[in-house]
C-alpha positions in Angstrom: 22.7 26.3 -11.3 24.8 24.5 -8.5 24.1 24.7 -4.5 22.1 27.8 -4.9 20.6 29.6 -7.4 22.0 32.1 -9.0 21.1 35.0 -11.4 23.0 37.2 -13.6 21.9 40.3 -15.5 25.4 41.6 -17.1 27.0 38.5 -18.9 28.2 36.8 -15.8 30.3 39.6 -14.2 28.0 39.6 -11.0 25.3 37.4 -10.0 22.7 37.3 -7.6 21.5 34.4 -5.2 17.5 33.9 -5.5 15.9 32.5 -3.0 13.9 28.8 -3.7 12.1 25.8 -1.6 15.4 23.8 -2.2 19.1 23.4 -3.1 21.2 21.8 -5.4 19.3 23.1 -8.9 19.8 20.3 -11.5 17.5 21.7 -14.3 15.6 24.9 -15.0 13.3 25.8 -17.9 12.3 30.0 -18.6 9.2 30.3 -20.7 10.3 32.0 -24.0 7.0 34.4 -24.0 7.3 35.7 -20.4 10.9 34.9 -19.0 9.5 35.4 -15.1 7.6 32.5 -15.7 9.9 29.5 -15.0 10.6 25.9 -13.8 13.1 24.6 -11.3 14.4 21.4 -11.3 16.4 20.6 -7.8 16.3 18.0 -5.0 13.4 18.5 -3.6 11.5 18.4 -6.6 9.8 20.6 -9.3 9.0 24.3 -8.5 7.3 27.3 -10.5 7.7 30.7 -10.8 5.0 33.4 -12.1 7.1 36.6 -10.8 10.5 36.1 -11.8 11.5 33.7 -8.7 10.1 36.3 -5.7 7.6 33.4 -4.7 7.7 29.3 -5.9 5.1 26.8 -6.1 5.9 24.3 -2.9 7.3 20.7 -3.4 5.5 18.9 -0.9 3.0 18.1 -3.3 4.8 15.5 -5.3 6.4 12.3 -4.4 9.8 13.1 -6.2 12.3 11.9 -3.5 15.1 10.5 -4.7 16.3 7.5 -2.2 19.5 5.3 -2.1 19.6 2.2 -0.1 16.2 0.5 1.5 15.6 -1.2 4.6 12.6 -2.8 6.1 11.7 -3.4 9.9 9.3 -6.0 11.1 6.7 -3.9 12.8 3.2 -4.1 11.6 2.7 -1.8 10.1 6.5 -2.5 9.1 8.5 0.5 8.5 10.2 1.7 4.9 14.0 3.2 5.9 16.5 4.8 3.4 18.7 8.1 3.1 16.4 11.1 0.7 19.5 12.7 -1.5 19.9 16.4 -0.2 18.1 15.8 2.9 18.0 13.6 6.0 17.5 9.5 6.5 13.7 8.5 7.0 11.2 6.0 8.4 8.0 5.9 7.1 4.9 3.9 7.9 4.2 1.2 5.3 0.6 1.7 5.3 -2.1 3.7 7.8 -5.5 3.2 9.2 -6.9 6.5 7.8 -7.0 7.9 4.0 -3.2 8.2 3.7 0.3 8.6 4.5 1.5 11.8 5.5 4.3 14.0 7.1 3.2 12.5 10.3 3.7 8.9 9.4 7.7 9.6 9.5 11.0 10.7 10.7 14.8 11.0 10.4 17.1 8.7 12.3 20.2 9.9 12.5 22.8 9.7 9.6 21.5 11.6 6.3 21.3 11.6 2.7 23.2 9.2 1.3 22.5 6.8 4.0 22.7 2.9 4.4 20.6 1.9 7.7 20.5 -0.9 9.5 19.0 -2.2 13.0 17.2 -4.8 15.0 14.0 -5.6 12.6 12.0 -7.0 15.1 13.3 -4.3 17.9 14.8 -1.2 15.8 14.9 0.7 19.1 19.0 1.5 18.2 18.8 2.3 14.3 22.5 3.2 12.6 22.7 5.1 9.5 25.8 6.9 7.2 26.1 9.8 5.3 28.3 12.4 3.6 31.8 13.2 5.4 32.2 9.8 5.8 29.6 10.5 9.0 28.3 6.8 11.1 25.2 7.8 13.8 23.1 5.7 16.6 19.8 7.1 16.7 18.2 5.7 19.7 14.3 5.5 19.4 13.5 5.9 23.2 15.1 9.4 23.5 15.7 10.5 19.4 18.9 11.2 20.5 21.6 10.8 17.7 24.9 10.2 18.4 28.0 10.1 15.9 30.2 6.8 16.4 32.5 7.6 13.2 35.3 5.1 14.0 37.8 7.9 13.4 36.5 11.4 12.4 37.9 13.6 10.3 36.4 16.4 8.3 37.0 14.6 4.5 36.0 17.4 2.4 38.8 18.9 0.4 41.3 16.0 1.4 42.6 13.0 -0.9 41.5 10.0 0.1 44.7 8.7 0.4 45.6 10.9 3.7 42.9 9.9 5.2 42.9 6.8 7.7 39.3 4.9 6.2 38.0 5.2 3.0 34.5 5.7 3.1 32.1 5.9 -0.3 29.9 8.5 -0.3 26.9 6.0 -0.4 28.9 4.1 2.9 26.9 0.8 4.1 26.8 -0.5 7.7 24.4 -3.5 8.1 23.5 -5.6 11.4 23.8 -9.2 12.2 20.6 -11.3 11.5 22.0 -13.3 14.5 22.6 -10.8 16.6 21.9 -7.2 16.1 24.6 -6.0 18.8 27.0 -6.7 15.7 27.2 -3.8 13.5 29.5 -3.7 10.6 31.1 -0.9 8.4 32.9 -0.9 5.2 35.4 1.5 4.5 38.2 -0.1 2.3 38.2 -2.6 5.1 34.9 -4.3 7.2 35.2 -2.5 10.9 33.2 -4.2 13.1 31.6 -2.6 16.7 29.9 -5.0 19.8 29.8 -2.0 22.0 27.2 0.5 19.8 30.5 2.3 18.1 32.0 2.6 21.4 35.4 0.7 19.6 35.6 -0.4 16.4 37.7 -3.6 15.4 39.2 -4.1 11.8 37.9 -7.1 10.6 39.7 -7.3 7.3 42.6 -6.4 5.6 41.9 -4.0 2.5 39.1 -5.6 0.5 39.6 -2.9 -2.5 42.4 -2.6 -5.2 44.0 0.3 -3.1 45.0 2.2 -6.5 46.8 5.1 -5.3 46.5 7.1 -8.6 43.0 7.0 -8.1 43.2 8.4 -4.3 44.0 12.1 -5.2 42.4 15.4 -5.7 39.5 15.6 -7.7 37.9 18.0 -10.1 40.0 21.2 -12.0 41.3 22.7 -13.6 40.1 25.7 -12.2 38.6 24.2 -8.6 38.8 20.9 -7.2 35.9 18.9 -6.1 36.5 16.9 -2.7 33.2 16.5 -0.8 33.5 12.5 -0.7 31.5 11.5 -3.7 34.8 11.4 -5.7 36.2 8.8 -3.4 37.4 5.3 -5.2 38.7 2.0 -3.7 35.8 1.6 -1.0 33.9 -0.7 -0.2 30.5 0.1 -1.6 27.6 -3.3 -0.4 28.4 -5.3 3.2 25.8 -7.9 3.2 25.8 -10.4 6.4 24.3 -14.0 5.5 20.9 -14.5 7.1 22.2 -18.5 7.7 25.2 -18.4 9.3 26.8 -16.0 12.0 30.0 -14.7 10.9 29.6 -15.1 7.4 29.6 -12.0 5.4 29.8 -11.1 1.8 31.7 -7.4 0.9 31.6 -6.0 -2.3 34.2 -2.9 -3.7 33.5 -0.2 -5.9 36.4 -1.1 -8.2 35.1 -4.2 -8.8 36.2 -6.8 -5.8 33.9 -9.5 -4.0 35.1 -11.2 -0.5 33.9 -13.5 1.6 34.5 -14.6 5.2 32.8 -17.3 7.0 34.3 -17.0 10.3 34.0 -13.2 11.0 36.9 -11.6 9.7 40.0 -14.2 10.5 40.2 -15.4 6.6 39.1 -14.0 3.5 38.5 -15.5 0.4 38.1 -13.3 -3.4 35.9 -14.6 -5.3 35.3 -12.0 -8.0 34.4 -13.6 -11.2 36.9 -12.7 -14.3 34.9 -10.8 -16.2 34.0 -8.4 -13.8 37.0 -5.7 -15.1 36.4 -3.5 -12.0 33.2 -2.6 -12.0 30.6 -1.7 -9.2 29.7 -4.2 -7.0 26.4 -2.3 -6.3 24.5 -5.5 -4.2 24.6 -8.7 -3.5 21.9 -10.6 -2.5 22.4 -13.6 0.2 19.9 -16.8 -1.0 17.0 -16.6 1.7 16.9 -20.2 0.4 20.9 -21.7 0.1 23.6 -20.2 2.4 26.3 -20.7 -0.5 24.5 -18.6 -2.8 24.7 -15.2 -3.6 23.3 -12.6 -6.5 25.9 -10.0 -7.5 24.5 -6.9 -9.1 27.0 -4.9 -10.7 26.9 -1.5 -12.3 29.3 -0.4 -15.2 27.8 2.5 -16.0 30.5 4.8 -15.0 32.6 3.5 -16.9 29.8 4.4 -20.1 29.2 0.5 -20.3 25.5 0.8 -19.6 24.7 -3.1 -20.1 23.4 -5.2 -17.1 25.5 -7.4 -15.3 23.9 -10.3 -12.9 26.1 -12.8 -11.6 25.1 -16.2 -9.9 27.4 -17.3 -7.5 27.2 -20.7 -5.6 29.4 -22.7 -3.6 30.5 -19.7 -1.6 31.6 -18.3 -4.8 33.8 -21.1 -6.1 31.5 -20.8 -9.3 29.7 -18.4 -11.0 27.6 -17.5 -13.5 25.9 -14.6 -15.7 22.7 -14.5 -15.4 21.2 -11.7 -17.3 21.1 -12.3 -20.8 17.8 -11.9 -21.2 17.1 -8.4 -20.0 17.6 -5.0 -22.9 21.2 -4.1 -23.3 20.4 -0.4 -22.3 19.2 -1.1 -18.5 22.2 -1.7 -16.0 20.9 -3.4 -12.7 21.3 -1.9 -9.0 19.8 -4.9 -6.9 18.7 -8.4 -7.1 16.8 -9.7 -4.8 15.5 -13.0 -4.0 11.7 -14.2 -2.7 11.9 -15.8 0.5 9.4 -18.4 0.1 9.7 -19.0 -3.7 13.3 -20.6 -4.6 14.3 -18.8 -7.9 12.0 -16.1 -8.2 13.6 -13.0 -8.8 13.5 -9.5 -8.9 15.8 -6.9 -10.4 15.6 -2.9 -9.8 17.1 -1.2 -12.5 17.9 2.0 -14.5 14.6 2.1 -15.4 12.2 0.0 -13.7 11.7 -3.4 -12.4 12.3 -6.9 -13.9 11.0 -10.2 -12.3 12.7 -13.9 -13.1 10.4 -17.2 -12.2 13.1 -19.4 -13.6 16.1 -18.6 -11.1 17.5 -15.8 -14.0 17.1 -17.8 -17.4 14.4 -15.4 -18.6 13.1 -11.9 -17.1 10.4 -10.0 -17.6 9.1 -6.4 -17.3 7.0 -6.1 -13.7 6.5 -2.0 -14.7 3.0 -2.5 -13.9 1.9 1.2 -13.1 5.7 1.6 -12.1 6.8 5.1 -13.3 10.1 4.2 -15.6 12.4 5.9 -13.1 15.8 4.5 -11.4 15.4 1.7 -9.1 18.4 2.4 -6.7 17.4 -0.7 -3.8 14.4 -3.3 -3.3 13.3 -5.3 -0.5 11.0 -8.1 0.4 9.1 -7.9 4.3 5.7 -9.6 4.5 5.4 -10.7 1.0 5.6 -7.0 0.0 8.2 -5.4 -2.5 9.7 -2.5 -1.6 11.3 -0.3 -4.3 13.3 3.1 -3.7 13.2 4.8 -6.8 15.4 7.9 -7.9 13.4 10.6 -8.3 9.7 8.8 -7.3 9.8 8.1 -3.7 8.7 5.0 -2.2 6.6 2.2 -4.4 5.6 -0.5 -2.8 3.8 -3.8 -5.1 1.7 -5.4 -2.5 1.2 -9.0 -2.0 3.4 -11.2 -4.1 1.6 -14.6 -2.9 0.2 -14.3 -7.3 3.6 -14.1 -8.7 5.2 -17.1 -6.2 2.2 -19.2 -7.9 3.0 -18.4 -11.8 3.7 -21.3 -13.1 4.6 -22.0 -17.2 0.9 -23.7 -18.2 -1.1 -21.3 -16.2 -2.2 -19.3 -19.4 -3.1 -22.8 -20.9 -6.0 -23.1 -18.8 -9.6 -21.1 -19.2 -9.6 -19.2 -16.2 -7.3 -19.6 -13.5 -7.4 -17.7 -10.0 -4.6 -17.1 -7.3 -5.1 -18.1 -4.1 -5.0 -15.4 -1.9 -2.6 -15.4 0.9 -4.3 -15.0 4.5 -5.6 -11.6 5.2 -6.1 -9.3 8.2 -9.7 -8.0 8.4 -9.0 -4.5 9.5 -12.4 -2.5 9.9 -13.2 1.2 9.1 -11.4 3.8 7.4 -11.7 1.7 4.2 -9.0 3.4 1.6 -10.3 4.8 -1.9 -7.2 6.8 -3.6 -5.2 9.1 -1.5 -5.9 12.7 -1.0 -3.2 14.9 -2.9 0.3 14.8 -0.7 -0.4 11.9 0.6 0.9 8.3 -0.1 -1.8 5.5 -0.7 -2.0 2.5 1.3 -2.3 -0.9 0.2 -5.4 -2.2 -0.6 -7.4 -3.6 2.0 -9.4 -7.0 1.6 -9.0 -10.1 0.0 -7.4 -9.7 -3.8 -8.9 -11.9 -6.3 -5.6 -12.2 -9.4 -7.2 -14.5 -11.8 -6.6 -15.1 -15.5 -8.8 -15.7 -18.4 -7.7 -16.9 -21.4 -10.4 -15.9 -24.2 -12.6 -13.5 -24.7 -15.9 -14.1 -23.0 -19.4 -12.4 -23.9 -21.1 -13.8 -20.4 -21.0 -12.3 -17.6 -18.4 -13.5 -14.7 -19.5 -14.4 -11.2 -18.0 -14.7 -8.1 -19.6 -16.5 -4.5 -17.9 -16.7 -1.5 -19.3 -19.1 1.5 -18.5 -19.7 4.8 -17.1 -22.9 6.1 -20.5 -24.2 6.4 -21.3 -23.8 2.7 -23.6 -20.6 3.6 -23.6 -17.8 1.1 -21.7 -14.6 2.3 -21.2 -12.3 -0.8 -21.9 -12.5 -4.2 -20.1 -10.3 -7.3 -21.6 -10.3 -10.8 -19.9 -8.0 -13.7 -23.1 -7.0 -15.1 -25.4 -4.6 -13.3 -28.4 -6.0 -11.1 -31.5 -4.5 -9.1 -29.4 -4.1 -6.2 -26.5 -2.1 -7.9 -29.7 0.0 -9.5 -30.6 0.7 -6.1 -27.7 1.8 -4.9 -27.5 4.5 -7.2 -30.8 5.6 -6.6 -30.2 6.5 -3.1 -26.9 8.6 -3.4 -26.9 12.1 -3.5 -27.6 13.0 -7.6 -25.4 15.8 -7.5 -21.9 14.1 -7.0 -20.3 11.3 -9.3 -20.7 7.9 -8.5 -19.4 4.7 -9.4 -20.8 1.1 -9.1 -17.3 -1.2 -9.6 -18.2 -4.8 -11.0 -15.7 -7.6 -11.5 -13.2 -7.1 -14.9 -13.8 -10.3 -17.4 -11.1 -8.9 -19.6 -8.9 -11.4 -21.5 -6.0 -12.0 -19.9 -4.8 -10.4 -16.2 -7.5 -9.5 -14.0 -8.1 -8.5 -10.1 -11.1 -8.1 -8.0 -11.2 -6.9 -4.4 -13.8 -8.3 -2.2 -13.8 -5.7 1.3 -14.3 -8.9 3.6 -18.1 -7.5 3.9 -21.4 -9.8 3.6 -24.0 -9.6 1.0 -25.9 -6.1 1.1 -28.7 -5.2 3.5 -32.2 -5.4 1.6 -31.8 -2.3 -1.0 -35.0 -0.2 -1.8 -35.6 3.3 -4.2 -35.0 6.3 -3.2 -34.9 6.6 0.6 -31.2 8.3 0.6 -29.4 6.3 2.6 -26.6 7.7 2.4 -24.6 5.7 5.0 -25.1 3.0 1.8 -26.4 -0.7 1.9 -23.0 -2.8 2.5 -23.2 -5.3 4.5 -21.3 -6.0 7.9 -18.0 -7.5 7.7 -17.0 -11.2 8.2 -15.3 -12.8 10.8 -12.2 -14.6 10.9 -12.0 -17.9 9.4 -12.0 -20.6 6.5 -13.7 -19.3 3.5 -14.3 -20.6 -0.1 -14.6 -18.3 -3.4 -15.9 -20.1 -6.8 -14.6 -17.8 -9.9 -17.0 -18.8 -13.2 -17.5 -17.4 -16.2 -19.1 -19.5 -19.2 -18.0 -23.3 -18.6 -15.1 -22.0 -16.9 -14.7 -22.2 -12.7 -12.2 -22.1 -10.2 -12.2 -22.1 -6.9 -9.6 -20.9 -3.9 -9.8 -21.5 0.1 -9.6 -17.8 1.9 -8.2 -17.7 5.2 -9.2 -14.2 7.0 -7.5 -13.9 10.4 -8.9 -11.2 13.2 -7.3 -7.5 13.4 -4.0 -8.2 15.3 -4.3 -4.5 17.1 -7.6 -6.4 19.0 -6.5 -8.7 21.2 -10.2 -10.4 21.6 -10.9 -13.7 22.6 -13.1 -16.0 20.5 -16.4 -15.3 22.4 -16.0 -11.5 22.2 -15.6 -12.3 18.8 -18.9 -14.2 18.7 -20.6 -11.5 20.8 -20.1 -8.9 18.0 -20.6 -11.6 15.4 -24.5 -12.1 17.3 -25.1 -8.0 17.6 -23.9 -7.1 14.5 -26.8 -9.6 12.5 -29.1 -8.8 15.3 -28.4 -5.1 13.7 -28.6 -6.0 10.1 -31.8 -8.4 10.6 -32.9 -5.5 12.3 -32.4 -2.5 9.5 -33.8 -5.4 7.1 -37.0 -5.4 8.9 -36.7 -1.7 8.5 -36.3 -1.7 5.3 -39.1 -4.6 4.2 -41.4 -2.6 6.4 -40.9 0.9 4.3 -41.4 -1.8 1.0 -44.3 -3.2 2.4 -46.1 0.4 3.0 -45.1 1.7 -0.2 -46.5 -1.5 -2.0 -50.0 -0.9 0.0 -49.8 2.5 -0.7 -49.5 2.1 -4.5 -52.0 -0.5 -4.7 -54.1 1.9 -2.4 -53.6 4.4 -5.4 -54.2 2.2 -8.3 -57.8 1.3 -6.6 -58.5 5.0 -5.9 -57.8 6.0 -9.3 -60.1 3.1 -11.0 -63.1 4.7 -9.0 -62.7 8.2 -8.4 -66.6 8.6 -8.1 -66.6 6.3 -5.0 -66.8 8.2 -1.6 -66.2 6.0 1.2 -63.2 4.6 -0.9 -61.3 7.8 -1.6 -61.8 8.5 2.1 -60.6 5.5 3.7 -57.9 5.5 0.8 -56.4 9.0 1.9 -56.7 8.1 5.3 -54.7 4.8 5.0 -51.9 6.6 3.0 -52.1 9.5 5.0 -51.5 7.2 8.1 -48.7 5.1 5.7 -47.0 8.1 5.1 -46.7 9.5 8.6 -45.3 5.8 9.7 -43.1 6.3 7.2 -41.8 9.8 8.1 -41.2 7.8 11.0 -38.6 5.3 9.8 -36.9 7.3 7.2 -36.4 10.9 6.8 -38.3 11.6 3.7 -36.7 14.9 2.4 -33.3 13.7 2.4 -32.0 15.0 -1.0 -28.6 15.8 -0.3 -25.8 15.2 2.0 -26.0 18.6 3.6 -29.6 17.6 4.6 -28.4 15.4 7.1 -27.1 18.9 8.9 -31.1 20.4 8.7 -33.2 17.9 9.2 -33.5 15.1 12.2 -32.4 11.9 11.4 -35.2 9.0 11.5 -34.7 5.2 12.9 -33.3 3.7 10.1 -30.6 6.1 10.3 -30.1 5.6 13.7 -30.2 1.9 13.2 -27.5 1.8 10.7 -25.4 4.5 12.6 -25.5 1.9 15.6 -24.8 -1.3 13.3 -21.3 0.7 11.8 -20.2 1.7 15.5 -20.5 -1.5 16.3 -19.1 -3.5 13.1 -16.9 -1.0 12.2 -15.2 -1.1 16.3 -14.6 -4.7 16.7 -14.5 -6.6 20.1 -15.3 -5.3 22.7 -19.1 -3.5 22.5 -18.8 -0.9 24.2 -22.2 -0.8 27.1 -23.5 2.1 25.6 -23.7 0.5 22.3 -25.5 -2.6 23.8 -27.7 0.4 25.7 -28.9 2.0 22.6 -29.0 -0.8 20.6 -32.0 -2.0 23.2 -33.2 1.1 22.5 -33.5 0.9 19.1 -35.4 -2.5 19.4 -38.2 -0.9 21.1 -38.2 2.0 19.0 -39.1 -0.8 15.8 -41.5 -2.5 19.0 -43.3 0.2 18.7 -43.4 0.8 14.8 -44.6 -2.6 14.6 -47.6 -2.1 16.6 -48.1 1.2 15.2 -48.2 -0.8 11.5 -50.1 -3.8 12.9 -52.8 -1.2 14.0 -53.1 0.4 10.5 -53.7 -2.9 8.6 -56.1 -4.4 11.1 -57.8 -0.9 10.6 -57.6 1.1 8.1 -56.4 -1.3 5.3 -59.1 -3.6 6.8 -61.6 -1.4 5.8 -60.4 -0.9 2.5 -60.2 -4.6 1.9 -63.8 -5.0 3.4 -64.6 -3.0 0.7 -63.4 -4.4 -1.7 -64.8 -7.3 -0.6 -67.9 -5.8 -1.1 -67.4 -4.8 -5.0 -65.5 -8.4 -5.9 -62.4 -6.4 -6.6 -58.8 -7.4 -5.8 -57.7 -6.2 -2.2 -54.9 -4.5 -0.6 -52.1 -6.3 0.9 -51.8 -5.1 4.5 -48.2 -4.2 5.2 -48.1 -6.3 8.5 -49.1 -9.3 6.3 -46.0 -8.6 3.8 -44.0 -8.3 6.9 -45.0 -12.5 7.9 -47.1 -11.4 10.9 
């Protein structure tokens, strides 16, 4: 195993190269029953064999990239960056409007594997990005053009380090201003810095590293030496530029050095702590929150010291401290990071899984959640989102943190507590389930309901959202009602489905509510398959009441309008009007079918007590014979299936709720075809209306006269149920 693959048949005299879907082969496995049946473990993932490595299985069906640093733009959707080990840099779309992320959703940028990136985040038009060779690119976004600005190249592989002008670690960082972007800076063993997009670079610093010469030689042997880079030492390994001031900038060494400089490069001050003893400075962390504070993460593991180390350091590192004595004494720790919003919460990626901090590093706790336990090598925090590059499991991203900024030490104390939400986009259509296979899953969409109960409960929980008026909008219960039963009634039999109610579990719990209204007016078995959800809400001030037993809370929701519309308020309003226009309207639709089929089983009740009476069973079969053709009318009666829908015509009620998605589901502004049809619809139910106005002044009438006749109860005309 190395590069390629390779196979020998005569004791390792000669061997041959086999072809697979990637290089660099870390692991392999040969079944012990049928040895052409085997597993490949490389960079690019997991691979089988049936035929003795003539065809593999492919590895674009598992997320098993193995990522260094991350970086984050401020796009919406923002935009995940990092160098994929053994392949190129990427940027990926955080989340999509359809069922997934895909190969579509992203791109190189320039640089490569091992890359640090960095760039404008609100304009990442010029990204910059390192790699192997000690290789520095500009990847410009208008033209994808990529363009090398290595301050001085030289081809590094199979030299000492020590010939070589700059030191670069294989894992080299650059990093942009947060003041201003046209500032790029580069560690080597000294900070370069360029104005001109790497047209000159000027050295910043003097060297920031313990420049050990011993340690600047060949590498590898006996037999071959190993100089590709990754064996350099005495580099600087984290550049981090403070988000407060300009010209303030923290650099951190591989062997175990931290600097600071707060007026761009003219002085430097060391401020390693003293128990340090030269070990990787793998982060640090600028305080969003104090411009004197900064959270060291360093990594001893090559040096087979596999403990964590986190260091505090405050006053611009005049004073430090350790704070990681509460986390296992087997997990070193890449990254700290701190939360923007909440002073002292913290999270650290580690070498296996994630740990989070609510008192400023005093105690930590697991956040593994459904976190594979896999190497954390960076994290970021953009629009209260935590980003995690793993090594070997892609991308994870833990959406919304606005529940852990709220944790607070009592909090379990109480019997049931909710999270306030934090304000939520109302993006409509293309509502995400789980992801198809090789693709990554967006975030959920709607409002997230994180609340805690503190016993075990035997009632059910509710949930009621209203308006700012106080009106009802949606209502949640977690045991089944009549309208859940209904649902399931009118889906297709054949395939599995799932009514979700809200968890009561003791302890952590979470609801979604999909920003939709209550449900349209549900009845049996008319296979509406288009379902019975209700339109969604506009933006605005909403209230949600949690209870269960004696037990309520209650959170304000603020739901703010899809920021790809740019609609005015009384667009808004117009699709607000049309959209319960629609729904009153498929209501009316749907009492009328109730209303028929109550007559019509009244109709049959009376028939059957006097089967001997003429007149009676002929005006009965004539009124249901007319009930059932105006129902034919409204729904299409031998739905059974989905594949029906392709045989059979469609009916109004299908029509009406096709119109009432197009419109809901598009958002401001209706198109005038949809306001067209929409009319049309109307007096398409007009007409129905008549149609069962005329049959209960007429035929059920009749019956009822009847009825009248023999003093038994009559039927209740349809048009009556109706409120005409």
């Amino acid at each position: 195993l190395n590069a390629p693959f390779m196979k020998s048949i005569d004791g390792g005299m000669t061997f041959e190269k086999k072809s697979t879907p990637h290089g660099d082969h870390h692991d392999h496995w040969i079944n012990p029953y049928n040895n052409k049946n085997m597993i490949n473990g490389n960079d690019g993932g997991a691979t089988i064999t049936f035929d003795d490595g003539k065809s593999w299985s492919s590895i674009m069906n598992q997320p098993t990239a193995q990522f260094y640093r991350v970086n984050t733009d401020n796009q919406f959707p923002y935009r995940i960056y990092a160098g994929q080990q053994d392949n190129s840099t990427v940027a990926i779309l955080s989340q999509t409007y359809d069922d997934g992320i895909d190969n579509d959703d992203f791109y190189a940028v320039g640089g490569g594997e091992s890359a640090h990136i960095a760039f404008d985040p609100d304009n990442p038009r010029l990204i910059y990005a390192t790699s192997i060779n000690s290789t520095l690119t500009e990847y410009n976004a208008d033209n994808e053009r990529v363009r090398e600005i290595k301050p001085y190249p030289e081809f590094v592989f199979g030299m000492e380090s020590k010939d070589l002008r700059y030191r670069t670690n294989w894992n080299a960082p650059v990093t942009a201003s947060p003041q201003d972007p046209n500032i790029i800076y580069y560690g080597t063993e000294k900070l370069l810095r360029t104005t001109d997009r790497g047209v000159t670079f000027e050295e910043i610093s003097p060297d920031l590293t313990k420049n050990e010469k011993d340690k600047q030689g060949l590498n590898g042997g006996p037999i071959t030496a190993e100089n590709v880079g990754a064996e350099f030492y005495g580099t600087i390994l984290t550049v981090t530029a403070s988000p407060h001031e300009r010209g303030t900038v923290w650099v951190g060494s591989d062997d175990g050095l931290i600097h600071v400089t707060r007026n761009d490069g003219e002085s430097w001050d060391e401020v390693t702590p003293h128990d340090l003893r030269g070990a990787m400075v793998n982060a640090i962390e600028v305080s969003p929150h104090d411009p004197g504070t900064a959270y060291i993460a360093v990594t001893g593991y090559k040096m087979n010291d596999f403990r964590p180390y986190i260091y505090k350091l405050t006053d611009f590192g005049r004073q430090s401290k350790r704070i990681d004595r509460d986390l296992p004494n087997d997990n070193f720790i890449r990254v700290v990071r701190e939360d923007p919003e909440r002073q002292g919460l913290l999270f650290a990626g580690g070498e296996v899984g994630i740990y989070v901090s609510f008192d400023d590093g005093d105690h930590w706790q697991s956040l593994g959640l459904n976190l594979p336990p896999v190497p954390i090598t960076d994290l970021a925090i953009r629009q209260s989102d935590l980003v995690a590059a793993t090594q070997g499991r892609a991308f994870w991203v833990l959406d919304d943190l606005s529940a852990l900024r709220q944790v607070r030490n009592n909090m379990a104390d109480k019997p049931l507590h909710v999270f306030n939400p934090g304000p939520v986009e109302i993006i409509r259509g293309g509502e995400p389930s789980e992801a198809p296979e090789g693709k990554g899953k967006n975030p959920t969409r709607g409002v997230v309901f994180n609340y805690h109960i503190r016993d075990e409960q035997e009632v059910p929980l509710t949930i009621e959202i209203t308006d700012s008026d106080g009106n009802s909008v949606r209502t949640y219960s977690s045991e089944e009602g009549d309208f859940e039963s209904c649902i399931i009634s009118n889906m297709d039999q054949r395939l599995p489905f799932e009514v979700k109610y809200p968890p009561k579990e003791q302890g952590a719990n979470k609801w979604v509510w999909d920003m939709r209204r209550n449900g349209l007016h549900c009845i049996n078995d008319i296979r509406l398959f288009e379902g019975f959800a209700g339109a969604y809400v506009i933006p605005g001030t909403y209230q949600a009441r949690i209870s269960i037993g004696d037990a309520e809370d209650t959170v304000i929701l603020t739901l703010v309008a899809d920021r790809r519309f740019k609609a005015g308020s009384q667009e808004i309003t117009e699709v607000e009007q049309k959209v319960a226009e629609m729904t009153a309207l498929m209501n009316k639709l749907l009492d009328g079918l109730a209303s028929i089929r109550k007559s019509r089983t009244q109709i049959g009740v009376l028939m059957a007590d006097f089967p001997e009476a003429e007149l009676l069973q002929d005006l009965g079969r004539s009124a249901v014979d007319r009930l059932s053709a105006w129902e034919g009318k409204v729904v299409q009666v031998e739905y059974e299936t989905y594949e029906d829908e392709d045989n059979l015509p469609p009916k109004l009620i299908k029509q009406v709720r096709h119109l009432l998605d197009v419109i809901d589901g598009a958002g401001p502004p209706i198109a005038a075809g949809a306001l067209e049809r929409m009319g049309d619809l109307k007096g398409d139910w007009e007409n129905l209306q008549d149609e069962l106005r005329e049959i209960s002044t007429s035929d059920i009438a009749a019956l009822n006269n009847w009825a009248r006749t023999n003093t038994i109860p009559h039927i209740s005309p349809p048009a009556k149920q109706l409120g005409e």
